[in-house]
VMD Tcl script that draws the C-alpha trace (Angstrom):
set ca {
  {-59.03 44.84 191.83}
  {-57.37 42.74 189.06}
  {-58.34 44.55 185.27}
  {-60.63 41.99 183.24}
  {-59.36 40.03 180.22}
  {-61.87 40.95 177.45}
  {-60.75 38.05 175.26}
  {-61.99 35.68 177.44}
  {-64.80 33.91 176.01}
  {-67.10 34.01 179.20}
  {-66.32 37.57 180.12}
  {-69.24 39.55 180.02}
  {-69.64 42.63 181.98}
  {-73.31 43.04 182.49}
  {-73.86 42.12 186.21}
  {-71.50 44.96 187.55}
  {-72.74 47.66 184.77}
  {-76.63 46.70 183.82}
  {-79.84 45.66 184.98}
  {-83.21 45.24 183.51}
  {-86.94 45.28 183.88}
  {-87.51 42.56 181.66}
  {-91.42 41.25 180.97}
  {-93.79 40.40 183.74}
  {-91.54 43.35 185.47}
  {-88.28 40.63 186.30}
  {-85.30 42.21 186.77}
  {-82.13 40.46 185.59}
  {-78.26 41.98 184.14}
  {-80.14 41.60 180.51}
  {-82.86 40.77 178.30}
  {-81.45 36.88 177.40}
  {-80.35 35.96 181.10}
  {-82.66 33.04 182.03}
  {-82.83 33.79 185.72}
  {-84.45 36.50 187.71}
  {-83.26 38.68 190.54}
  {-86.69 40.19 192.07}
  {-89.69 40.96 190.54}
  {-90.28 45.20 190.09}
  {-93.54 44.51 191.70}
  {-91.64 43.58 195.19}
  {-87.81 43.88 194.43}
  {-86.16 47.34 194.02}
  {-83.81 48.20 191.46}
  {-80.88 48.23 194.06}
  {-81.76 45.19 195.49}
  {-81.77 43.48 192.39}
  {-78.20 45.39 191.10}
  {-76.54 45.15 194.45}
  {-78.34 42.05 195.78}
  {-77.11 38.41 196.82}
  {-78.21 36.81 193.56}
  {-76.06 39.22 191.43}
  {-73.19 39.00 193.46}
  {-73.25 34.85 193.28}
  {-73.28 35.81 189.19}
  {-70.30 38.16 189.19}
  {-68.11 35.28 190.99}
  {-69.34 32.69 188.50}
  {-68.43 34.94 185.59}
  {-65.11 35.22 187.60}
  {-63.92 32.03 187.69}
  {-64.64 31.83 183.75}
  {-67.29 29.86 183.87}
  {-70.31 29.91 181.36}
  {-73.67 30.50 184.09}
  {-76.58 28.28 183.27}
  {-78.47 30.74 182.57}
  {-76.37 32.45 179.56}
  {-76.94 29.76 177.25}
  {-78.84 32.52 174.67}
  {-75.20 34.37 174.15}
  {-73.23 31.27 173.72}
  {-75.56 29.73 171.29}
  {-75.67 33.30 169.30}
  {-71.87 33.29 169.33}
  {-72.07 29.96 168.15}
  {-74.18 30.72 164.93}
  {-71.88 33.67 164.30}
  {-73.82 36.45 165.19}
  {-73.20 38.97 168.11}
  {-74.45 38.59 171.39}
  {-75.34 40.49 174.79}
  {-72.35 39.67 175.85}
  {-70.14 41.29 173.42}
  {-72.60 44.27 173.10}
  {-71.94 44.72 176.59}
  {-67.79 44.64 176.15}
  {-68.36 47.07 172.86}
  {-70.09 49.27 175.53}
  {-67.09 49.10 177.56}
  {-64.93 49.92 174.43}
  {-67.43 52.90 173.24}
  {-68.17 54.68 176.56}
  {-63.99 54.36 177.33}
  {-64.45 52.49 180.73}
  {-61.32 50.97 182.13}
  {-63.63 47.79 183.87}
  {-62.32 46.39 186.98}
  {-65.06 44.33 188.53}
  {-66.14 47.53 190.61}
  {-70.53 47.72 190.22}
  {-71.50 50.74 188.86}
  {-74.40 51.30 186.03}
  {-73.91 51.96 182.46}
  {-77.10 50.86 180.65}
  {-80.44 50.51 181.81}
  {-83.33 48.18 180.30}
  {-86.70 49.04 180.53}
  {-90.06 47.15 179.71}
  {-93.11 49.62 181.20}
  {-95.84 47.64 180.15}
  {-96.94 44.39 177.89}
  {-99.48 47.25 176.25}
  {-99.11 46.44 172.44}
  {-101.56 46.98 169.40}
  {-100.80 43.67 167.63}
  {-100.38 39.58 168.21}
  {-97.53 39.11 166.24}
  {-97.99 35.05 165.58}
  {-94.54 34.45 167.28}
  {-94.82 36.61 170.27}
  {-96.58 35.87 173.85}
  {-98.59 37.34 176.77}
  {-95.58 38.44 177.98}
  {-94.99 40.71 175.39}
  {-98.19 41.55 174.12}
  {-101.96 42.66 175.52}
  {-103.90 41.65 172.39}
  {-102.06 38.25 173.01}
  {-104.06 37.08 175.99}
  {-107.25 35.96 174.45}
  {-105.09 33.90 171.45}
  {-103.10 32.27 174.99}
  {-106.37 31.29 176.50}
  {-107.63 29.88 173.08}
  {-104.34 27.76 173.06}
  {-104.38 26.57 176.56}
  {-108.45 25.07 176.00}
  {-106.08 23.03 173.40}
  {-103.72 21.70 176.23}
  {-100.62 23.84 174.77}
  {-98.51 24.97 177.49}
  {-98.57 28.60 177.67}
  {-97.89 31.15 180.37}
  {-100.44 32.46 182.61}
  {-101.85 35.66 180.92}
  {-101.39 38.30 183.16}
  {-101.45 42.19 182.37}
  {-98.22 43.97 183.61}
  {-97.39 48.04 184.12}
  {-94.72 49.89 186.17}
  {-96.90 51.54 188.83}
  {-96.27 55.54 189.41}
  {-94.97 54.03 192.74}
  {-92.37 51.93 190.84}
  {-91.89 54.93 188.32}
  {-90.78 57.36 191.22}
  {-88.09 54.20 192.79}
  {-86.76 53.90 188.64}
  {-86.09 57.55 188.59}
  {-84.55 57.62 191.73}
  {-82.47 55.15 191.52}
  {-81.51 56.49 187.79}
  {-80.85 59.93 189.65}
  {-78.39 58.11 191.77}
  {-76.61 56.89 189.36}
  {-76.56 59.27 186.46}
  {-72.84 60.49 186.52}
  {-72.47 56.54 184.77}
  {-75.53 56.12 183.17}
  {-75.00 56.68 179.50}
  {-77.61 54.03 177.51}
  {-80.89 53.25 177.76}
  {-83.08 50.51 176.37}
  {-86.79 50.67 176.24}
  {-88.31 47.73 174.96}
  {-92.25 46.70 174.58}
  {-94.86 45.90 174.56}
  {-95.17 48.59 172.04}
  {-93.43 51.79 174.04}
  {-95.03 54.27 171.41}
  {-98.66 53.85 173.12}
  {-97.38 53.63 176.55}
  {-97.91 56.33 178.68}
  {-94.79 56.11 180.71}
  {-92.98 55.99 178.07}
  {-93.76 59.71 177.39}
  {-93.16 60.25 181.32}
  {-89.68 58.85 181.26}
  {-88.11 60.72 178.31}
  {-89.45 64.05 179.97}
  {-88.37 63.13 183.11}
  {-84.43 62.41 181.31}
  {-85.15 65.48 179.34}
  {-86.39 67.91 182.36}
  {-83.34 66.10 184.53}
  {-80.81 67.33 182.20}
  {-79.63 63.65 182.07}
  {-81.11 62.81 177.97}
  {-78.00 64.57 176.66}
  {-75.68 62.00 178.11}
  {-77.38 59.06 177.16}
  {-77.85 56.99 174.28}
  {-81.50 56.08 173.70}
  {-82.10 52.60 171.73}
  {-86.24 51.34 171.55}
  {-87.98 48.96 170.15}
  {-90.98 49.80 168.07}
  {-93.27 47.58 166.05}
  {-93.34 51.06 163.47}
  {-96.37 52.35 165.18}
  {-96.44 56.62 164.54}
  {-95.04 58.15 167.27}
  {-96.83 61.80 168.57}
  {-94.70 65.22 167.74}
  {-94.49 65.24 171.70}
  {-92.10 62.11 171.71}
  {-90.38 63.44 168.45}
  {-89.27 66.14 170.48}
  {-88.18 64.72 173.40}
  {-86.29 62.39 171.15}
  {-84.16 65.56 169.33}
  {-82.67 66.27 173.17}
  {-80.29 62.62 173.71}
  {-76.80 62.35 172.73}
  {-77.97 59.63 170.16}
  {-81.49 57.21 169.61}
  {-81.44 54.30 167.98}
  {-84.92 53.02 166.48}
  {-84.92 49.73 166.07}
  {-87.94 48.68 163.87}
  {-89.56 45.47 163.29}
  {-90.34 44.06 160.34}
  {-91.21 40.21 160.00}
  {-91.98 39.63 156.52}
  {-92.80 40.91 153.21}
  {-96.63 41.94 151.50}
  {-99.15 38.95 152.16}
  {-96.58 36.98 154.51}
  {-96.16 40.55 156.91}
  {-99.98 40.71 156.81}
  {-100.22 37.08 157.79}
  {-97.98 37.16 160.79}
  {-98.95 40.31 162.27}
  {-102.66 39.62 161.61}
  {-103.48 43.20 160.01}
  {-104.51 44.06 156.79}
  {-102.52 46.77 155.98}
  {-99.43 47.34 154.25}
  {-95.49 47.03 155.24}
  {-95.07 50.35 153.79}
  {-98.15 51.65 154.83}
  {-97.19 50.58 158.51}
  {-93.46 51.01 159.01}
  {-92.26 52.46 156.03}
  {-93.53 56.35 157.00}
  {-92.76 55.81 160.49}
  {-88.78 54.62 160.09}
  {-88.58 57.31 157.36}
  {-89.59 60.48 159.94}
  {-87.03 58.85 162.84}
  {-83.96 58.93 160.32}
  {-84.94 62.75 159.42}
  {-84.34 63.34 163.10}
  {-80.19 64.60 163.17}
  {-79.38 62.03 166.05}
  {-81.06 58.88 165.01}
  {-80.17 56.06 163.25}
  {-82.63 53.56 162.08}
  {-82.32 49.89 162.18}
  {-84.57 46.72 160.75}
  {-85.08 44.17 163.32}
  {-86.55 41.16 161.93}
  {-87.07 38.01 164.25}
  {-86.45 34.85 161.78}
  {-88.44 32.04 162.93}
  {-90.36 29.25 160.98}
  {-93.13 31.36 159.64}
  {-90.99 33.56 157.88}
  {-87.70 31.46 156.89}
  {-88.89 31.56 153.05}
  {-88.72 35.37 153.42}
  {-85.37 35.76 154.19}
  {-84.50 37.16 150.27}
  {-87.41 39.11 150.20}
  {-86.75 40.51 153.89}
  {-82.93 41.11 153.18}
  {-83.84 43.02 149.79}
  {-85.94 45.41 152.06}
  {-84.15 46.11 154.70}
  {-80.18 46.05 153.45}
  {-81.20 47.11 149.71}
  {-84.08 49.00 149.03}
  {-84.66 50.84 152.66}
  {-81.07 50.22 154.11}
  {-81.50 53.02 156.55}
  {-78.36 53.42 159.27}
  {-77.67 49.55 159.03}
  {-75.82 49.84 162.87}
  {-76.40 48.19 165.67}
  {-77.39 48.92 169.25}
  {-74.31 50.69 169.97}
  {-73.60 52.35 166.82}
  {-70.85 49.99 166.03}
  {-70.53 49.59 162.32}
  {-71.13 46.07 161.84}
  {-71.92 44.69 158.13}
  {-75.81 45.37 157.44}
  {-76.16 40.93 157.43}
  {-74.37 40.93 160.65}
  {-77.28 43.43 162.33}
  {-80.35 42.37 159.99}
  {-80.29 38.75 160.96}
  {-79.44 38.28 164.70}
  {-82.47 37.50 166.23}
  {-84.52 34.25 166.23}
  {-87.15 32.45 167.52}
  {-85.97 29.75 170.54}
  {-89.26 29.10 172.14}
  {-91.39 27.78 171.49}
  {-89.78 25.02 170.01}
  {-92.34 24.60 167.62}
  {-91.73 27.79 165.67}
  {-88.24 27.14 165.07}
  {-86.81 25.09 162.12}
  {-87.10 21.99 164.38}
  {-90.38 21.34 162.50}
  {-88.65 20.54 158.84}
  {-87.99 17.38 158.36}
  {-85.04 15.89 156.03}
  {-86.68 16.08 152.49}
  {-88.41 19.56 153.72}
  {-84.69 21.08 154.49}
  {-83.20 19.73 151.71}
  {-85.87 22.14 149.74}
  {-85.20 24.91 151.94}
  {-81.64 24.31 151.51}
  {-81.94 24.34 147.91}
  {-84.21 27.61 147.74}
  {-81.61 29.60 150.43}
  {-77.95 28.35 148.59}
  {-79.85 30.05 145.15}
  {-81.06 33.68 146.80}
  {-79.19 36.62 146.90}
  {-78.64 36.84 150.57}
  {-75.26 37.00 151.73}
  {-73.18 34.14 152.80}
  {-73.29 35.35 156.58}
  {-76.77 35.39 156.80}
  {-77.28 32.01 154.89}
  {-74.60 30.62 157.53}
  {-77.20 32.05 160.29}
  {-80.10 30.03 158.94}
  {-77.70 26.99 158.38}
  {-76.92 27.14 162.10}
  {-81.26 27.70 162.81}
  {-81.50 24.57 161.56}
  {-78.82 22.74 163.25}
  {-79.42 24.01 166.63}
  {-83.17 22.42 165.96}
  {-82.80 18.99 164.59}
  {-86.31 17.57 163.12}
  {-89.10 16.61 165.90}
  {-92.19 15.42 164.86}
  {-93.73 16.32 168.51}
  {-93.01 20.12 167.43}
  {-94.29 19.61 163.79}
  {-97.75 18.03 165.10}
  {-97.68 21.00 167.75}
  {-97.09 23.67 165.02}
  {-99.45 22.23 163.11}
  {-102.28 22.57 165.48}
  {-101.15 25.70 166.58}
  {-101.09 27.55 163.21}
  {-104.50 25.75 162.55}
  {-106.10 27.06 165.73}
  {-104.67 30.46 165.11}
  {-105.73 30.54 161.75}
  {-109.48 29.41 162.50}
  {-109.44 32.32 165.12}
  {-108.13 35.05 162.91}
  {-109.73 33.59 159.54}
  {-106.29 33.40 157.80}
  {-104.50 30.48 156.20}
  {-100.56 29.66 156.17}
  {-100.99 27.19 152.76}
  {-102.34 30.68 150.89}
  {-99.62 32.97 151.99}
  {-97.12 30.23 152.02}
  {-97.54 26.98 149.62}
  {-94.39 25.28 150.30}
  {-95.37 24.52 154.01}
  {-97.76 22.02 152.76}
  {-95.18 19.10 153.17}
  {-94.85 20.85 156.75}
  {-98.53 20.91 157.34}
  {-99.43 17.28 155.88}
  {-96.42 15.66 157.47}
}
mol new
graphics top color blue
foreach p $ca { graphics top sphere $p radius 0.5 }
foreach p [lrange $ca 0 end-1] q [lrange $ca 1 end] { graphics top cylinder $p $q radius 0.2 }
display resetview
């Protein structure tokens, strides 16, 4: 087999070294491939990593081609930030594999569950439990939303993951385990035993997602035994605006702040903010960036504990869909005031180039600002919370 050309700007080595159980239990090479190999509910993990589907993907890839489905990484490449794609090449760089197009896994994405204490206002079904009865409430308004479903890896399923983990474990070095919220899932606790009691944890890099919800001393124990764990921690906003979006009443620091203190006491673990930017909180972006890359900077690395600048971690991830929560709902004297408020913060000039990009990938659409209008308003009613009192300056947004 021929040895890959990293530079290439459509090599990405995910379908030979990675699968995932994304939400609603798809499995896929990663968490922004818009495509699905199986479902864990009827698929096996080596059906879907050594199946027809993914070997049609690894000859597209091949003859440097940019799949239909990867349009996530080339847009993030586009607005300057990283992507999957070069994540996975970094992995390729920090785990010293010489790739040559031969399958064999590497890192492993898990979702267990949509179980989740909160209903974040950009998230979904998909993602969330205490989403479902805000989805019904939006579909009695005719908004197209997906059909709210619980989801959970059966002990069945459990037993075929570990196996098939087993089988691979002299190359499995990195794990992701994203949510739902994995703190309050109970399989969650049953995998990092089962990597702890396999002798396998010390080999692998763990990296999860948590919404800051307190872990139990059992999981901070497991945690202690992997070669490294990366908490990634999200954070969407600042005092009123973080109480508004994640529909709680409590504090930021009272949440998150404890919680991503105790993981970075732990001698293996790096910490990491991981805001989502999306129209709700774009006129947080100083107040976010002075929280997470000045006052409680943390670790500041990404995934793979590649040293990027703290900008080039803290704002990477965005909204996309619905359209309606994305900057597609400012019109031309409403981003001309954004414009004006983001040129005069103290953010630095790669994350203002992020949000610059936001905007352009969404020009204006009045269809998505009547749609976020209603939405917000709906939302709103059903919570008893309103945007104008947390945020003024969406009142030309709001009034049209």
């Amino acid at each position: 087999m021929s040895k890959a050309d990293y530079s290439k700007k459509t090599f990405c080595p995910a379908p030979w070294m990675s699968v995932e159980i994304g939400e609603s239990g798809q499995l896929r090479p990663c968490c922004v491939y818009y495509g699905s190999f199986g479902n864990i509910r009827d698929t096996s993990l080596a059906e879907a990593f050594n199946g027809i589907r993914n070997s049609q993907l690894r000859e597209v890839l091949r003859r440097d081609e940019w799949p239909k489905e990867c349009w996530h990484c080339s847009n993030g490449e586009y607005m300057g930030s990283t992507s999957r794609r070069t994540e996975y090449i970094e992995y390729l760089h920090k785990y010293k594999i010489e790739f040559n197009y031969q399958p064999g896994l590497v890192a492993f994405v898990v979702r267990f569950s949509n179980l989740c204490n909160l209903a974040c206002r950009h998230c979904k079904s998909g993602n969330s439990t205490k989403w479902v009865k805000y989805e019904n409430l939006l579909a009695e308004k005719g908004f197209d939303v997906e059909a709210a479903s619980p989801f959970s890896i059966t002990d069945k399923g459990m037993k075929e993951m570990e196996d098939f983990l087993l089988s691979h474990r002299s190359t499995l070095r990195s794990i992701t385990v994203k949510g739902g919220e994995p703190i309050i899932e109970p399989q969650f606790r049953r995998f990092l035993s089962f990597l702890v009691e396999q002798d396998m944890a010390k080999n692998i890099d763990l990296v999860f997602f948590t919404n800051g919800t307190r872990p139990s001393d059992e999981i901070m124990e497991y945690l202690k035994e992997f070669s490294f764990v990366g908490a990634l921690v999200s954070v969407e906003g600042t005092g009123s605006v973080y109480q508004y979006i994640r529909n709680n009443s409590t504090t930021l620091e009272d949440d998150v702040l404890g919680t991503a203190t105790a993981y970075s006491k732990l001698a293996n673990t790096n910490v990491a903010w991981r805001p989502t930017f999306c129209a709700y909180n774009l006129w947080e972006i100083e107040n976010l960036y002075n929280f997470c890359c000045v006052e409680f900077p943390f670790n500041t690395v990404n995934l793979d504990r590649y040293e990027h600048r703290v900008l080039g971690h803290f704002i990477q991830q965005r909204v996309d869909y619905p359209r309606y929560l994305t900057p597609g709902i400012f019109d031309a004297k409403a981003r001309e005031e954004y414009f004006r408020f983001l040129d005069q913060t103290s953010v630095e000039e790669q994350g203002k180039e992020f949000i610059r990009k936001y905007f352009k990938l969404y020009p204006y659409n009045e269809d998505w600002r009547r749609q976020f209008v209603e939405f917000t308003q709906t939302l709103d009613k059903a919570q008893g919370k309103s945007l104008l009192d947390v945020e003024p300056r969406f009142k030309a947004v709001m009034q049209g």
